[in-house]
C-alpha positions as CSV (number, residue, x, y, z in Angstrom):
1,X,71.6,-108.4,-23.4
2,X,69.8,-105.2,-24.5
3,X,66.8,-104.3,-22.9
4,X,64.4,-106.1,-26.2
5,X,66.8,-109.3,-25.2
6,X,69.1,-109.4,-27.9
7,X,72.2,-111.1,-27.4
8,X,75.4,-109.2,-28.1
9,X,79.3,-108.5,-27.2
10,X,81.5,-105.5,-26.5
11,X,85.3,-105.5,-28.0
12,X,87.8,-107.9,-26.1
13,X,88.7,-106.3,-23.1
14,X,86.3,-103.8,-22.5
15,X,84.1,-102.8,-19.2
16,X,81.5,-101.2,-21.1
17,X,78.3,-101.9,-21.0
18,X,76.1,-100.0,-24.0
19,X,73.2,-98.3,-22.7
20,X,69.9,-99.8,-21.6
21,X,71.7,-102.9,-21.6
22,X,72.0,-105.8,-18.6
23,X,75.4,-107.7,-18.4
24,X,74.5,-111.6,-17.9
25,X,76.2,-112.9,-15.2
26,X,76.8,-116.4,-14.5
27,X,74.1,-117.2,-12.9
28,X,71.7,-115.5,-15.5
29,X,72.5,-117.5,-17.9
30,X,73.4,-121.6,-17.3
31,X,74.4,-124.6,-19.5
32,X,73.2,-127.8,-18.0
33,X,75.4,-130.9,-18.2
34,X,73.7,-131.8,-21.5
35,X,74.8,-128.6,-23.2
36,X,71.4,-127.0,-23.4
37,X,71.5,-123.7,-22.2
38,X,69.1,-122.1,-20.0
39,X,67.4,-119.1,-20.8
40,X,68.0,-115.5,-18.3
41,X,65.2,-114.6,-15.5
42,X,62.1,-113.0,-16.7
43,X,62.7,-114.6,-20.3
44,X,60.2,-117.9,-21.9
45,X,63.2,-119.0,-23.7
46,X,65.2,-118.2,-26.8
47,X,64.4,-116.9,-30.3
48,X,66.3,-116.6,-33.5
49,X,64.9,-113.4,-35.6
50,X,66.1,-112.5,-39.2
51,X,68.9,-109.9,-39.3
52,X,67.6,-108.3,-42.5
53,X,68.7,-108.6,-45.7
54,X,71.8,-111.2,-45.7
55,X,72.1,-110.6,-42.2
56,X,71.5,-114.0,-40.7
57,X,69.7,-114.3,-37.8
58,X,69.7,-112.2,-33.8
59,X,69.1,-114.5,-31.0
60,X,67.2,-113.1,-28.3
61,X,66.1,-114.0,-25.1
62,X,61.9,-114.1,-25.4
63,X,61.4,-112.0,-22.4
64,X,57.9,-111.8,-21.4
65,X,55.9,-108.3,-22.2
66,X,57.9,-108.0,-25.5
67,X,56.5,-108.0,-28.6
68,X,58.5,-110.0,-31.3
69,X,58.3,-110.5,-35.1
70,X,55.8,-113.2,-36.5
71,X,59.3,-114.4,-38.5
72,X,60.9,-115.4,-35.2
73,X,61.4,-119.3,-34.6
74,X,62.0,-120.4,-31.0
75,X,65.3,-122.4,-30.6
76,X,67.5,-124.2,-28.1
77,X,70.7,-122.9,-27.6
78,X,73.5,-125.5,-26.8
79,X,77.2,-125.8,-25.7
80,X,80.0,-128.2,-25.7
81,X,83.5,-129.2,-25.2
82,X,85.8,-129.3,-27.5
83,X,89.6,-130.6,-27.3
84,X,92.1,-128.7,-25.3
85,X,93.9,-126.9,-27.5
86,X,92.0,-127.0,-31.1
87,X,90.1,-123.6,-30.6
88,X,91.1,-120.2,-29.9
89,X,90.2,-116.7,-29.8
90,X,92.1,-113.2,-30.5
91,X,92.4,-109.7,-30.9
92,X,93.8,-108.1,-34.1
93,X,93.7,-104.4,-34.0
């Protein structure tokens, strides 16, 4: 999580962390047992803010003493299972 509360990832396998950036830890960051995910200390909740241009949508944490865009939404984030086997991830270099 940068230090504005965006969300992001380094490549697969890497140790680094970019700079002014906090590594969420298990505990930070928790999925109750109805898939809605908590938001990390210090933070209100969650926000999706447009990209740009085509770019979608960030989601950030809404940490408190940061100043967002009026064009942010707040949102719940939320997980679940899938079936063993159907998903997968890799690397391609």
């Amino acid at each position: 999580m940068t230090a504005l509360g965006a969300l992001g990832y380094t490549i697969a396998h890497s140790a680094a962390i970019p700079a002014n950036a906090t590594r969420l830890f298990d505990t930070d960051v928790v999925a109750y047992t109805d898939g809605l995910v908590r938001a990390p200390r210090g933070a209100t909740g969650w926000l999706a803010c447009p990209g740009g241009d085509g770019a979608g949508y960030r989601i950030s944490a809404a940490l408190e003493g940061v100043i967002f865009a009026a064009a942010c939404v707040g949102v719940d984030l939320s997980v679940s299972g899938v079936p063993e086997g159907t998903v997968g991830a890799w690397q391609y270099d």
